[in-house]
C-alpha positions in Angstrom: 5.3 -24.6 -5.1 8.9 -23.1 -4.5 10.8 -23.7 -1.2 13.6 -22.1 -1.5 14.2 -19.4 0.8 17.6 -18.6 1.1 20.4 -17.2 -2.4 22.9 -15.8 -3.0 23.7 -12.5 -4.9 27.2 -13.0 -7.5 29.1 -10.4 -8.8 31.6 -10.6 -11.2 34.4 -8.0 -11.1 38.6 -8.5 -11.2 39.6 -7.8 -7.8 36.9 -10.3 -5.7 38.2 -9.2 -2.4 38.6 -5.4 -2.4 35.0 -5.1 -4.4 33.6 -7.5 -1.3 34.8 -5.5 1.3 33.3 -1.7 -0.4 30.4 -4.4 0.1 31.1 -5.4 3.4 31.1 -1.0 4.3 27.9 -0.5 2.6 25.8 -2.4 4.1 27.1 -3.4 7.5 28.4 -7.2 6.4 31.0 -8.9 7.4 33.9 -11.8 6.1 33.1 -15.1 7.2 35.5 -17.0 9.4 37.9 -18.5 7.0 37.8 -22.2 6.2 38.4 -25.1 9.3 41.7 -25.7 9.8 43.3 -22.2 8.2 43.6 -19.7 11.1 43.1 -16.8 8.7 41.6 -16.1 4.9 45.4 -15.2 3.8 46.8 -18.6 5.1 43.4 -20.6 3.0 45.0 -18.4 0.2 48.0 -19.4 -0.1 47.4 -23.3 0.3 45.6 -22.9 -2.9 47.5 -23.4 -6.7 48.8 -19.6 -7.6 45.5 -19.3 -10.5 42.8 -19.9 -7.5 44.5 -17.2 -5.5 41.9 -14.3 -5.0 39.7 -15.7 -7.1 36.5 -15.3 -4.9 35.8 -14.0 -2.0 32.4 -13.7 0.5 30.6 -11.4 3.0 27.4 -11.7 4.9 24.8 -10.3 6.8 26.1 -10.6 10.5 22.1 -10.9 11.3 22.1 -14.3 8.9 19.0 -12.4 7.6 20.1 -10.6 3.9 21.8 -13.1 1.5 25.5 -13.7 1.2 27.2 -11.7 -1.4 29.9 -13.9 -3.2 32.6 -12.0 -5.7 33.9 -14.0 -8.4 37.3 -13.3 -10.5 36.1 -12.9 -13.9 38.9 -12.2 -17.0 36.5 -9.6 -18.8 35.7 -6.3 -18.0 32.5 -4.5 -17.2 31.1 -2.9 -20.8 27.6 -2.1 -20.7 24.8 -1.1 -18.1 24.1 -3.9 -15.2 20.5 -5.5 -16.0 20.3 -6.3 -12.3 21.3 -4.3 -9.6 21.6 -4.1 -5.8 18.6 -1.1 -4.1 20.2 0.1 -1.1 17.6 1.3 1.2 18.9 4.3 2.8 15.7 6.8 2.9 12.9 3.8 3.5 9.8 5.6 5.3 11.1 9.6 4.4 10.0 11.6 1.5 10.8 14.9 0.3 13.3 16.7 1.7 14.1 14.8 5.1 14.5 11.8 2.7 17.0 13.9 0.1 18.7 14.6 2.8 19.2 11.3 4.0 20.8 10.0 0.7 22.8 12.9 0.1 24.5 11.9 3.6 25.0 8.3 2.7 26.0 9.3 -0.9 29.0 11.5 0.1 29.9 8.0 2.9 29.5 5.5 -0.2 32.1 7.9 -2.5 34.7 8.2 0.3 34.8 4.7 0.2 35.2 4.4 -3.5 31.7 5.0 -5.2 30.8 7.3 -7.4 27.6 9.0 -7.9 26.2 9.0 -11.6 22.8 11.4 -10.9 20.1 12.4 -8.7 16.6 10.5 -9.5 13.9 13.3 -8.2 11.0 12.7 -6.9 8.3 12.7 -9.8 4.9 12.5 -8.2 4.9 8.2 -8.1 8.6 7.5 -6.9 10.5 9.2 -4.2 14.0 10.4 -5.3 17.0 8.4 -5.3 20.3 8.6 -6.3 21.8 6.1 -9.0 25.8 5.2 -7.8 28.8 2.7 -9.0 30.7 0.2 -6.9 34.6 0.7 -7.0 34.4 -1.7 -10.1 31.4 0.6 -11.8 28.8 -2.0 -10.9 25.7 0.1 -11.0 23.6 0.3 -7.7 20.4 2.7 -6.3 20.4 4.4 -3.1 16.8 4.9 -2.6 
């Protein structure tokens, strides 16, 4: 029987930090205090060899409740269609209209801060709409 009941959620991308902190807007996390003994994340950076610098970087829920999102450097681009992505619930409990509504505010929030929207998902009779969006990095995500 599994016990595990905390993970972790990687993305690869090439700038770790500013694709954690689009992350960090989205969904309300935040940047964990850097490591003991370094007084801020830039001072950790810079005790490390030039290749490690800004070559991850975390956020987390503040609640302790969603999983830590960790962003690793990676030397390839992005080149096809993510077979996992992130569902960010925006519109949970409305349907119709009040709900289209809903993620058509939070759309036009997630593109000023770098997203773009790809296309509306309507309603079809079984799913509510949604609207399918990239990261700053083109990491594919729903806002449902």
């Amino acid at each position: 029987m599994a016990t595990i009941r905390q993970f972790q959620v990687t993305f690869d991308c090439a700038e770790p930090e500013r694709v954690a902190r689009f992350w960090c807007e989205v969904l309300g996390y935040v940047v964990p205090p850097p490591p003991e003994g370094f007084d801020t994340w830039d001072d950790f950076k810079r005790s490390l060899p030039p290749e490690e610098q800004g070559a991850w970087f975390v956020c987390m829920d503040p609640t302790g409740v969603g999983p830590r999102l960790y962003f690793q450097r990676v030397p390839e681009g992005k080149v096809v269609k993510n077979r996992v992505h992130l569902c960010v619930r925006a519109g949970t409990g409305l349907v119709g209209e009040e709900r289209l509504a809903t993620l058509e505010a939070e759309c036009a929030r997630l593109v000023a801060l770098g997203a773009a929207r790809v296309r509306l998902l309507p309603a079809d009779g079984v799913n509510e709409s949604c609207i399918v969006m990239q990261d700053v990095e083109g990491n594919e995500f729903c806002l449902d």
